[in-house]
N, C-alpha and C positions, 0 to 999 in steps of 0.2 A: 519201337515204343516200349518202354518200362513197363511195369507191372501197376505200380502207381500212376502215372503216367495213361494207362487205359481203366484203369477203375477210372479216376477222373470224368475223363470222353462219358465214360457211362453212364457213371450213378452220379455226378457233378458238372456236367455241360455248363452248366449256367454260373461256375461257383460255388463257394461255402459261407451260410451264414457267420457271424461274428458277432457273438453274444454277448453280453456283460456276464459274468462266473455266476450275479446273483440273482441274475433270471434262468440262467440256465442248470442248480443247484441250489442247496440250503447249504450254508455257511456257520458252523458251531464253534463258538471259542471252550476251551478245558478250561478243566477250572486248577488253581494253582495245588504245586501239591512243591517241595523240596528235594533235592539229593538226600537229605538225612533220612527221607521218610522209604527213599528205595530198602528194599531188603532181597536174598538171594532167590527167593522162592516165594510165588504168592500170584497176586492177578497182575496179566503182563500190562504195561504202559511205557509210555514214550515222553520223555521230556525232551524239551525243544532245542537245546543243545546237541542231543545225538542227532539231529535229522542232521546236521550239517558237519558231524565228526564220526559218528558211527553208522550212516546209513545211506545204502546207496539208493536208484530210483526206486524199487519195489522191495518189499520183503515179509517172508509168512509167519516169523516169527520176533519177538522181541528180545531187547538184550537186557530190559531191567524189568523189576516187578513191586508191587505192593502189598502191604498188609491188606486182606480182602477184607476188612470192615474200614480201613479209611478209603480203600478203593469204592467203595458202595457211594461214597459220599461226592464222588466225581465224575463229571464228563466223560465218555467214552466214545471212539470213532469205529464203527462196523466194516464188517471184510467189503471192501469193495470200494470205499471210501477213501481218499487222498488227503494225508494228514501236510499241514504246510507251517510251517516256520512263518510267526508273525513279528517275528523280534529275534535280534543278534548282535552282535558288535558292527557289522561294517553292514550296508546297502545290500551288496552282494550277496551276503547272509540272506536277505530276506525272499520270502517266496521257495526257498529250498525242500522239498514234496517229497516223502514218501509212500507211494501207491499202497496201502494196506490190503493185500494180499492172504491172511493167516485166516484161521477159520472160527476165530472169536473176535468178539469186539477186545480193543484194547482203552486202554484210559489214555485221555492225552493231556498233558499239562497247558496252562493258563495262556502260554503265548505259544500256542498254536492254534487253527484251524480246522476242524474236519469238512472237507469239501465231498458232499454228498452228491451223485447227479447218475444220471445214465450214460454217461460218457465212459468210456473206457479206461479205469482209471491210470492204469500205465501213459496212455497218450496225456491223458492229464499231466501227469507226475513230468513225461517230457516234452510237456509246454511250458511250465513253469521253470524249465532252466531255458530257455530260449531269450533271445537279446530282444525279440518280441513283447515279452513277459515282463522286462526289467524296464524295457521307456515306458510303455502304458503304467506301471507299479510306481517308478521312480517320484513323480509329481507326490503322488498320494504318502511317500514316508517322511516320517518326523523324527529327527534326530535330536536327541539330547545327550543323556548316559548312554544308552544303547537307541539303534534304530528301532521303528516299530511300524507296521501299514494295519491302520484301521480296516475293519470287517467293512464296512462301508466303502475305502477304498479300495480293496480288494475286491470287493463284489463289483465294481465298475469297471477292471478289468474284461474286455472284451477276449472271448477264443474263440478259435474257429471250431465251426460244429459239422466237420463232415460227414458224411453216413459210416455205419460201424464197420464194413467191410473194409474202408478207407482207413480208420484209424486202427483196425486189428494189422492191418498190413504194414502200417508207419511202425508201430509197435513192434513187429516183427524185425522189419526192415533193419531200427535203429536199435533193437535190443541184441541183433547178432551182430553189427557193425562194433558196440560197445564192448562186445564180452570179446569183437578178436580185439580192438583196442585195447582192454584190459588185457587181454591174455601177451601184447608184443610188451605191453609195457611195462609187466613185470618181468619180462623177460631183460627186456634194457634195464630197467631198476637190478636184476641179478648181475648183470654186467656191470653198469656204475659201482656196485658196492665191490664188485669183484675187483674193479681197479683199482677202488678206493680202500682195499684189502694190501694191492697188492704197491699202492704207494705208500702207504705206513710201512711195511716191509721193505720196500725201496730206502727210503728217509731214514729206517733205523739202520741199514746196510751202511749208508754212503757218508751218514755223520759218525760212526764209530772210529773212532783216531786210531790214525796206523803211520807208518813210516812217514818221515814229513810233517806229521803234526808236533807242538811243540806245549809245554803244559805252562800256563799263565795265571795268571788271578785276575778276579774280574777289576778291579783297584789297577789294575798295570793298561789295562786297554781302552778302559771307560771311568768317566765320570759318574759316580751313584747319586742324585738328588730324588725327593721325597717331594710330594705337594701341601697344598695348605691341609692343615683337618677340622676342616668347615665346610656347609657347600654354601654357595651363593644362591639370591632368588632367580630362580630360572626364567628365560624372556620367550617369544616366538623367533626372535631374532638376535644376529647377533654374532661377537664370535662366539665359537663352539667351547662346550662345556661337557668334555668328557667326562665318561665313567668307567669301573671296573665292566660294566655290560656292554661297553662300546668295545672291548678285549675280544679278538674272535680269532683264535686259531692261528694269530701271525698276522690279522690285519686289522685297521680298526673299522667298524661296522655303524657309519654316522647315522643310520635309521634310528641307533641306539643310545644318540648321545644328545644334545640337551643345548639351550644355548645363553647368555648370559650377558648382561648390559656391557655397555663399552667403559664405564667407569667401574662397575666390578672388575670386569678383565684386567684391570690396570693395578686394583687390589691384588686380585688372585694371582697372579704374575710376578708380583714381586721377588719370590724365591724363585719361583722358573717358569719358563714357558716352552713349550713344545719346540725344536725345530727342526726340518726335513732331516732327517736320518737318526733320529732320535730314536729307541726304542722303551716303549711304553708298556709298564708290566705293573700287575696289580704283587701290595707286598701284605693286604689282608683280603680274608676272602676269594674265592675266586683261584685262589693261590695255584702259584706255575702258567695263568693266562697271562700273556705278550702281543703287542704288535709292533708293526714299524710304522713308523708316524714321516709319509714319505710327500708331506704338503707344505706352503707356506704360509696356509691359510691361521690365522692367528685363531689359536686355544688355549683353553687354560684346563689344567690337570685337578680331576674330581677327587673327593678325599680318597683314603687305602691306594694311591698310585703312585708309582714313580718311574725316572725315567731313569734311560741310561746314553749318555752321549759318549760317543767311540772320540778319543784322544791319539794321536799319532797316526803312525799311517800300519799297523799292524794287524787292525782289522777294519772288514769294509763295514760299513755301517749295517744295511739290511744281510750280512751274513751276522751280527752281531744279534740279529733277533730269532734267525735262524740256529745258530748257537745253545740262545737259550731255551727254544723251545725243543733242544733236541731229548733222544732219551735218555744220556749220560748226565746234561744239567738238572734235567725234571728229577731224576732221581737223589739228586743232592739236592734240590730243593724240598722235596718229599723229605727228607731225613734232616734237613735242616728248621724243617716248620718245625714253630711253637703249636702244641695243641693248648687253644684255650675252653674255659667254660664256655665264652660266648661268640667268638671266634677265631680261628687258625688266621696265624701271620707269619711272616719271616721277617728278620733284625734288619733293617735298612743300614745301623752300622758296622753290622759284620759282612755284609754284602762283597763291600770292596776286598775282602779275604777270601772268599770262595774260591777255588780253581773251576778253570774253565781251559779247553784244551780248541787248539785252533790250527788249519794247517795257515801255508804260506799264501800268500796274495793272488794267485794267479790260479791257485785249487780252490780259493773261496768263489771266484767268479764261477769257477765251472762250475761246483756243485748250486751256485743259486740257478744259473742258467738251467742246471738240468732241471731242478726242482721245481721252478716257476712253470717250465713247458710240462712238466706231469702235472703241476697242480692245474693247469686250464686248460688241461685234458678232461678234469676229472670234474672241477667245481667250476667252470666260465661256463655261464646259462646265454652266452654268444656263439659258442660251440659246441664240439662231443656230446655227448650224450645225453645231457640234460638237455639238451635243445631239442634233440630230436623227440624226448618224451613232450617235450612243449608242443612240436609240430606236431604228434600224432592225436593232443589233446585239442588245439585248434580247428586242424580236419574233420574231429567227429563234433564239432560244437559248429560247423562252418556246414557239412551234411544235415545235422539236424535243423540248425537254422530253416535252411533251402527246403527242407520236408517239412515243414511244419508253415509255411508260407503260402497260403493259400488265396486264389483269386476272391474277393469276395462277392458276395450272389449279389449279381443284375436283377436290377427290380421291372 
């Protein structure tokens, strides 16, 4: 029998009650205060953004401050109090707890909470990321610009109230679970970057031209076309309307890209449209981002873009974006940018004059071969090592779950 497992039997035979937050504590919104108004030194406070970028479940001290005469004029949560995120951008955001820990009250800004009670506020703080915490929260938020959950609906939030020897124990339990979690996962995060060290090093080895390669101009191997310089009204649907931000490192990233009626497309198209093996490169802003456009799915090209379609059989087409994004092109692109007042571009008609140096047909395949198997070594969140940070973040969210699950009290 576990440790938890026999507190239970003991101090819980019957169960745990399961309270609404706002019977079971006082619930205090902050009151608004700005980033402009943070300063380096002053009275410490917490705006509602950091709980969910700067801070993890507990902490003693803070990372911003105030003038202490506008501080005078605002809400503060006391050490022992559980500060909670009432608004964010996505659902998920919302409910994200900082256990306040430190040995002063701090100030908290407008869309947060201070959750006051006798409960332990650490088990607080790791209830509130529980998949428990989000169905009960989920009815109660309203989305418009940003999410937000009413003091009201938060305070109808039901948590289990087990006795405090139960909840210092979960607390224990799940704060050493987390710190080795954190501690392997930074350990795999030092290894991903290490690989992703040592394939930039790889990449700039294997594209540097040696015996066998032969020197061309981009004009001898590809076609240069430019898109319209307009954008269209964008739809929910539709074909796709890419952009220079759908550009990601050699591939294109449709989370990023936009989409546009069927009678615009038919506009936008008219000088060129996207297709399978095309590579796609921004020629303002953004400048030296490429992808390979390896679909048949019909798009049409956002302004600052243009394409490049491989002609003859001399190069393979996705070695042609590998090409450009290597470190000998980037560098003539760098020395070929225009620097503007408002902003850096490169000449679409000097493009086709550029040298661009390539080997033979049968060394292009290898080296994409090889490079595609290092890159989804490195970046495939289906595999290696990003996966495995996923699986070790699932396990302690799937434990905590399971420990925070408690029967509730037989009447």
């Amino acid at each position: 029998m576990s440790r938890i497992d026999e507190l239970i039997a003991r101090l819980a035979p019957d169960g745990v009650p399961h309270l609404p937050m706002g019977a079971v504590g006082t619930l205090t919104r902050g009151r608004r205060f700005v980033k402009d108004d943070i300063v380096s030194a002053g009275t410490p406070c917490i705006h509602y953004g950091e709980i969910y970028t700067r801070y993890g479940l507990s902490a003693k001290e803070a990372f911003s401050f105030l003038p202490p005469d506008k501080a005078a004029t605002l809400r503060t949560a006391q050490p022992g109090d559980v500060i909670i995120a009432s608004a964010g951008e996505t659902v998920e955001d919302i409910g994200k707890a900082v256990a306040w820990l430190g040995g002063d009250d701090v100030v908290i800004h407008d869309a947060c909470y201070a959750f006051h009670s006798e409960l332990d506020p650490s088990f607080v703080s790791h209830f509130l990321r529980t998949s428990d915490f989000h169905t009960q929260a989920r009815p109660a938020i309203s989305s418009s610009k940003i999410s937000a959950i009413s003091l009201t609906g938060l305070g109808k939030v039901r948590i289990p109230v087990p006795p405090h020897e139960i909840q210092a124990e979960i607390v224990r339990i799940l704060d050493g679970f987390q710190e080795l979690e954190a501690e392997l996962e930074a350990e795999l995060e030092a290894e991903l970057e290490a690989r992703r060290t040592q394939y930039t090093h790889y990449r700039r080895h294997i594209l540097r031209p040696g015996a066998g390669w032969r020197a061309t101009t981009v004009g001898a191997v590809a076609e240069v076309f430019d898109g319209p310089h307009a954008t269209p009204r964008k739809t929910d649907s539709g074909p796709w309307y890419l952009s220079i931000s759908s550009l990601k490192d050699g591939n294109v990233d449709l989370t990023a890209s936009a989409h546009l009626s069927s009678d615009d497309y038919r506009t936008w198209t008219r000088r060129i449209a996207p297709t399978a093996g095309d590579t796609l490169f921004s020629y303002e802003t953004r400048i030296g981002q490429a992808a390979y456009w390896n679909t048949s799915e019909p798009a049409a090209l956002g302004r600052r873009m243009g394409l490049l379609r491989p002609k003859g059989t001399a190069v393979v087409p996705r070695f042609l974006t590998i090409a450009y994004l290597s470190p000998q092109f980037q560098a003539h692109i760098s020395e070929k940018t225009v620097r503007g007042s408002t902003v850096d571009r490169i000449s679409i008609a000097d493009l086709p004059n550029w040298p661009i140096s390539l080997p033979d047909v049968p060394e292009q395949h290898r080296i994409i071969d090889l490079l595609e198997s290092f890159d989804a070594l490195v970046n495939d969140l289906s595999s290696g090592l990003p996966a495995e940070i996923a699986a070790r973040r699932q396990q302690y969210e799937h434990y905590r779950d399971r420990l925070l699950a408690f029967e509730a009290l037989r009447s």
